[in-house]
N, C-alpha and C positions, 0 to 999 in steps of 0.2 A: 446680512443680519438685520432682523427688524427689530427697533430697538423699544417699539411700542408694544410691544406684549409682555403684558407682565399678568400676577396670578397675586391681590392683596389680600394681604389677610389684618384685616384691624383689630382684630382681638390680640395679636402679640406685635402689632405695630411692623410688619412686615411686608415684603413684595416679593417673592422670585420671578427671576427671569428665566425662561425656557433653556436657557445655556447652564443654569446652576448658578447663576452670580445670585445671592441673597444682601438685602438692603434691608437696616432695622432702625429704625427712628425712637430715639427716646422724647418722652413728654410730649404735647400735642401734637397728633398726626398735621393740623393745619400749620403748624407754626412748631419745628421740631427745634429740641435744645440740644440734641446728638443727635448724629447721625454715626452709624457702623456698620461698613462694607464689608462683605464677606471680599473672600478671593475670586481675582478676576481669573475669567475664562484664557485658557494661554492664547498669541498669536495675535492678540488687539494692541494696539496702539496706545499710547498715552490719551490723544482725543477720544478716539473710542471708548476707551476706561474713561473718560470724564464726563461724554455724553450717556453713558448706560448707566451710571450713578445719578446723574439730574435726572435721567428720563425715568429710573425706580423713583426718585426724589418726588416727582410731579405723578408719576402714579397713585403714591400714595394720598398724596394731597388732594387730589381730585376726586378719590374714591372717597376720601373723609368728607369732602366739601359733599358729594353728590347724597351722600347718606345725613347729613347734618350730623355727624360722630360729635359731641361734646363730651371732653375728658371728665371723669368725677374726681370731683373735689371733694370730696369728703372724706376718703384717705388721707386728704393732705392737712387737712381742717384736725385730725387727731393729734398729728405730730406739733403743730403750732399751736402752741400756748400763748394766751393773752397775758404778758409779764406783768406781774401785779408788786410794787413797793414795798418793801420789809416794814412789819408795823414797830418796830423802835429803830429808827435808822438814827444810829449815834451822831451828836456834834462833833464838828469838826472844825479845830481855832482857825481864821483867818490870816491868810497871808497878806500882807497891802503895805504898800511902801507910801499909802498916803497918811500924813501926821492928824 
């Protein structure tokens, strides 16, 4: 089995391999925050299964790295809000056990 052939597709953050196993990376393809394996091919090994996972792993990443893919942030830039302090933020008695 060659475990170098894969088919990436960075528009859904994916790879498959020629056997059917599919590899999906969440958040930057260079530097991923999940990773989610599809099912492995029957009749492979635990090593097997570990090396056809890193090797979609590094697929992808090499495919991002060779393309310069930089994620947009500006999706993420909507949902964070710069917290801004209530304009009457009520007093509040102190506690202190110094006299």
């Amino acid at each position: 089995m060659n475990f170098e052939t894969w088919t990436v597709d960075l528009a859904s953050s994916s790879a498959i391999h020629p056997t059917g196993f599919k590899v999906v990376v969440e958040g930057d393809p260079r530097n991923p925050m999940g990773v989610h394996p599809g099912k492995f091919p029957d009749g492979l090994t635990a090593i097997q299964q570990a090396r056809l996972l890193r090797c979609g792993l590094e697929a992808i990443m090499n495919q991002a790295q060779n393309e310069g893919w930089r994620q947009d942030k500006s999706r993420f830039a909507e949902r964070v809000q710069p917290q801004t302090p209530p304009a009457h933020k009520p007093t509040r008695p102190i506690l202190s056990l110094k006299k």
